[in-house]
N, C-alpha and C positions, 0 to 999 in steps of 0.2 A: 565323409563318414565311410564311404567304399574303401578308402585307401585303409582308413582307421581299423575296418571291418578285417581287409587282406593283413595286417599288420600282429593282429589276431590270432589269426590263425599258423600266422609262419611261425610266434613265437610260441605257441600250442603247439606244435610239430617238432621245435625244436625239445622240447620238455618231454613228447612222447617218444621219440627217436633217441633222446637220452636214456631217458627210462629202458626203452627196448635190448638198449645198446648193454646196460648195466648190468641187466636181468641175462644177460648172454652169456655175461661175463663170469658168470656169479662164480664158477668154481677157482677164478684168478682174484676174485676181490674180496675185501675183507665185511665183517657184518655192518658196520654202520657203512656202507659203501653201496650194500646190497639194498639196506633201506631206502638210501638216497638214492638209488635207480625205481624202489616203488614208489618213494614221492612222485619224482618225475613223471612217471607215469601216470600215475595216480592225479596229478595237479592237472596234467595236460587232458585227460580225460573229461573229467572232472569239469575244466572250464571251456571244454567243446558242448559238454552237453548243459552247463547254467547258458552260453550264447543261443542255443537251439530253444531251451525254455523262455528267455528273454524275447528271442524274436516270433516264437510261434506264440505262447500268453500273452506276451507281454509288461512279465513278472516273474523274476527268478529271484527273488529277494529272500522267501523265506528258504530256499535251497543256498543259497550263497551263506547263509546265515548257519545252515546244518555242517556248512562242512569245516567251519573253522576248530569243532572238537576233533575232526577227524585229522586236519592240517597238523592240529594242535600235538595230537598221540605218534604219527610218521615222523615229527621232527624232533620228539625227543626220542623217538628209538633211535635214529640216528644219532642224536648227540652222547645219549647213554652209552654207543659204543665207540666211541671218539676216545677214551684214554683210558687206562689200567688202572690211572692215579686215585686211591681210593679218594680224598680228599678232594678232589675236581671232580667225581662220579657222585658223592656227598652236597657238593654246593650245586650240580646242576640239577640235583633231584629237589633238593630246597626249592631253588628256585622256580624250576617245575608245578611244583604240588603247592606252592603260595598263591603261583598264578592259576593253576584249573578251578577255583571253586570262582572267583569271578569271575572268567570266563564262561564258565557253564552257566551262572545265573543271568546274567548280563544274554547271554545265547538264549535263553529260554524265554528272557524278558520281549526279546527284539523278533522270535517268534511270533510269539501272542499277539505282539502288535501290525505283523507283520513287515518290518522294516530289517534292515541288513543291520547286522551284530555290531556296528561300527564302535562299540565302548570292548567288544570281544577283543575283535581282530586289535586292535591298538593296544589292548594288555597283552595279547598273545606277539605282537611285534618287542616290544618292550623285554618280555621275556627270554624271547629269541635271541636279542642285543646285548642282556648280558648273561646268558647262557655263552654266546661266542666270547665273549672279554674272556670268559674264564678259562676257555680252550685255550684262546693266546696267550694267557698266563699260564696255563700249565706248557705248551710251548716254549715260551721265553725260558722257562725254569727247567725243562729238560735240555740236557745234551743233545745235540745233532749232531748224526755224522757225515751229512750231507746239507747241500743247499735247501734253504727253505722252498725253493718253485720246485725242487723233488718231490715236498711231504702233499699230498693231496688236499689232507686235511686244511692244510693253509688255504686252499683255493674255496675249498669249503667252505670254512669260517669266512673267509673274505668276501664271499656272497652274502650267507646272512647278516655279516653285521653290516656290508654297505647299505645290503635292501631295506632290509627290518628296520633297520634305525630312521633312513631315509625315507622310508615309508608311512612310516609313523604319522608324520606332518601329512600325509595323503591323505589318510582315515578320520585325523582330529579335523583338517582345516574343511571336510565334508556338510559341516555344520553352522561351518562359518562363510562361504564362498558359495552363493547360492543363487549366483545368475548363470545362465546359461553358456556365455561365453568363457566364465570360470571354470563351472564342471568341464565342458568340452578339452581346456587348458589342462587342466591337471589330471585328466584321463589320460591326453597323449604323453603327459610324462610319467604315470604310472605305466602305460604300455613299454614304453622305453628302457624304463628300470626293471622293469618284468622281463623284459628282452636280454639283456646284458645279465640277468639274476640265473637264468636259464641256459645262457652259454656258459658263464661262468662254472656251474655246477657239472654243467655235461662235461666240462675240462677237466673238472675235480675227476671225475670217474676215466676218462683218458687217463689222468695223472697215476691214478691207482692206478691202473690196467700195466703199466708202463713201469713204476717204479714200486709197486706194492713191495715193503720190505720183508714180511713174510715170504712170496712166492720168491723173492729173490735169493732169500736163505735157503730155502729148500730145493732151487736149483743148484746155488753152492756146494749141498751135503749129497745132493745126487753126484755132482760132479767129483769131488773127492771121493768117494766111494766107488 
């Protein structure tokens, strides 16, 4: 459980050192980029202090359960500013605003009861999942004029829809896997996929920093000029 505990916190550090890194950045990166450095932040925070409630109460359930509206509004600002395409900016906001009202009830229900939003967080994974399909479709259906490991946004998408999809089955099989050597099981592979979720993202924001096609242009027109 100590190793499990250190494992924790490294990948907590990585999400805040992302974040920090992002918010540095802010005047080289573009606004859903700027978001995905407050997630980061924001996540890494966030799950230093549900571990601190956990082990000082010994119950951080109804706080784990608060913050998936809040997970839920950081990840579509970032999505929201992922493409121009009004028609991909149309299907992600659908999709969006189908999934908050059970989200929110489902959050309020598991509240009351005091239990973790577990029917939440599994709509709000779902969402996420093809929230990213459609970025990749808007993608596939724009011209590139560079490699895809250039576009950031790829590395992006490629976190949430690995996690969130992947995840999915965390949240749902929560109900069904109910001895203790299961939970233990599927904690450390929820650590894991958290871990790889969280470097992958903090690349995405490298990735920007490095090839953001805006500041590239505008070094361009400095330079001609």
């Amino acid at each position: 459980m100590k190793f499990f505990l250190i494992l924790n916190y490294i990948l907590l550090s990585i999400a805040v050192l992302g974040g920090l890194f992002g918010l540095s950045q802010h005047k080289y990166i573009r606004k859903s980029f700027i978001w995905l450095a407050v997630f980061l932040l924001f996540s890494g925070l966030a799950q230093f202090l549900a571990i601190y409630l956990g082990t000082k109460y010994g119950n951080n359930k109804i706080y784990l359960s608060l913050l998936t509206p809040f997970y839920y509004i950081l990840i579509y600002l970032i999505f929201s500013n992922f493409s121009k395409n009004r028609l991909t900016i149309k299907a992600n906001n659908l999709v969006f605003i189908i999934g908050s009202l059970p989200i929110l009830i489902y959050t309020v229900i598991s509240i009351n009861k005091v239990e973790v939003a577990i029917e939440a967080i599994s709509i709000a994974n779902v969402v996420y999942s093809i929230a990213a399909m459609i970025y990749f479709l808007d993608i596939l259906n724009t011209p590139l004029k560079f490699s895809p490991f250039k576009l950031p946004k790829f590395y992006a998408l490629t976190a949430f829809l690995f996690y969130h999809s992947a995840i999915f089955f965390f949240w749902t099989s929560q109900k069904f896997f109910q001895t203790e050597m299961n939970k233990v099981s599927l904690n450390m592979v929820n650590v894991f996929m958290v871990l790889i979720y969280y470097c992958v993202l903090f690349g995405a924001l490298i990735v920007e920093r490095k090839y953001n096609p805006e500041q590239t242009d505008s070094h361009k027109i400095i330079k001609t000029k």
